[in-house]
C-alpha positions in Angstrom: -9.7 -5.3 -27.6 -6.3 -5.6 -29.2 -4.9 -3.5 -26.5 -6.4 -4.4 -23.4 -3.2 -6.9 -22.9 -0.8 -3.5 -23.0 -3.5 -1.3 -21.0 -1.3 -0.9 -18.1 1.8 0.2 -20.7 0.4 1.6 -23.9 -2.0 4.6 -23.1 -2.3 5.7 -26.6 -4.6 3.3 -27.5 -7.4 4.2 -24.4 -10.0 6.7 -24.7 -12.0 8.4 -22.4 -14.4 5.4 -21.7 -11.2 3.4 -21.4 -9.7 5.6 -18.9 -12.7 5.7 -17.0 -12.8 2.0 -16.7 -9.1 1.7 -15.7 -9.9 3.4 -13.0 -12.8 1.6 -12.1 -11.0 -1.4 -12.1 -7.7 -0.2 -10.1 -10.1 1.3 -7.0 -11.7 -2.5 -7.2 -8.7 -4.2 -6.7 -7.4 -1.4 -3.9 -10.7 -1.8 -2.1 -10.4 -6.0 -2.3 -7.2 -6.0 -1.2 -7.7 -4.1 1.9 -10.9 -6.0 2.5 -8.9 -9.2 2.4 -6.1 -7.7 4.8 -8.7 -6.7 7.1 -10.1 -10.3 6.8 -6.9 -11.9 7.6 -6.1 -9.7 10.4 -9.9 -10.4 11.7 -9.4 -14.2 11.2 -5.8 -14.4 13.0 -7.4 -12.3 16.0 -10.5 -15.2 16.0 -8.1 -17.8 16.0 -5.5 -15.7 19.1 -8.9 -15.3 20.9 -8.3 -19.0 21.7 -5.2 -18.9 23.1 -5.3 -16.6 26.2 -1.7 -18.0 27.8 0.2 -15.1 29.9 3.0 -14.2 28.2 5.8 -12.1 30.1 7.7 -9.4 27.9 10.8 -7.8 29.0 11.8 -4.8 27.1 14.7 -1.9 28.5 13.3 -0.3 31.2 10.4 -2.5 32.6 8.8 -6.1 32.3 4.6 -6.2 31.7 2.5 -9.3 31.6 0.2 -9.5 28.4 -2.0 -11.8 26.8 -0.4 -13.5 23.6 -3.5 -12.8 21.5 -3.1 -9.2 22.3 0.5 -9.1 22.1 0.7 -10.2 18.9 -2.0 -8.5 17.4 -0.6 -5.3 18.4 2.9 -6.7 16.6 1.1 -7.1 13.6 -0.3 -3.4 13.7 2.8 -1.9 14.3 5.0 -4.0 11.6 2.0 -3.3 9.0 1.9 0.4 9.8 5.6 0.5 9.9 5.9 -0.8 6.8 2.7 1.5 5.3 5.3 4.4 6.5 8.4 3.0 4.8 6.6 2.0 1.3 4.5 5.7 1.5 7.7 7.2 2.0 9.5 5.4 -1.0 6.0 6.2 -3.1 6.3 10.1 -2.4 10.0 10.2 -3.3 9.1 8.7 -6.4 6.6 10.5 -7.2 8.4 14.1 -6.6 11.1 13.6 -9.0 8.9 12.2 -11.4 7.2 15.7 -11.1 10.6 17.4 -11.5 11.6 15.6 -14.1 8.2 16.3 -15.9 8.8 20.1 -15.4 12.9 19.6 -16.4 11.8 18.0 -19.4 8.8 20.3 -20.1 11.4 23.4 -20.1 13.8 21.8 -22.2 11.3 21.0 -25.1 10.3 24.5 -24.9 14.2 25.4 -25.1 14.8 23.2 -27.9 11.3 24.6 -29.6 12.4 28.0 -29.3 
């Protein structure tokens, strides 16, 4: 129990079990918060339902006439993927030199063994 406070930055202290249970506990979280995004999104299009004013949107080539609950719901889909896109690409970046730095450094302990 003495290191469950540095779980997230000490890993020698976890075994197997303890692995196992970090795990657990991380898919938990991801799947509550995308539960509660869905719920929010869910709620805001109950409470846009309500409010079925004509809104006219002019964009660069054309003009279209759209319902505001609509219109903003499909706002909210695109910034959210958008975003999704951005952060996923950051998250892959990342994660590719932290591969090549694992191989850079695994070839240089094996120099420095030699």
């Amino acid at each position: 129990m003495e290191c469950f406070a540095f779980l997230l930055h000490n890993h020698e202290c976890l075994s197997n079990t303890g692995w196992l249970v970090l795990k657990i506990i991380k898919r938990i979280f991801l799947i509550a918060i995308c539960l509660l995004l869905v719920g929010l999104f869910l709620l805001a299009m109950a409470f846009g339902s309500k409010n079925q004013e004509i809104v006219t949107v002019n964009y660069l080539l054309a003009q279209g006439s759209f319902h505001l609950s609509s219109l903003l719901g499909a706002v909210f889909v695109l910034g959210f993927s958008a975003a999704w896109i951005v952060i996923g690409g950051f998250y892959l970046r990342v994660k590719y030199q932290k591969h090549r730095l694992g191989k850079k450094l695994k070839k240089e302990t094996a120099l420095s063994d030699s």
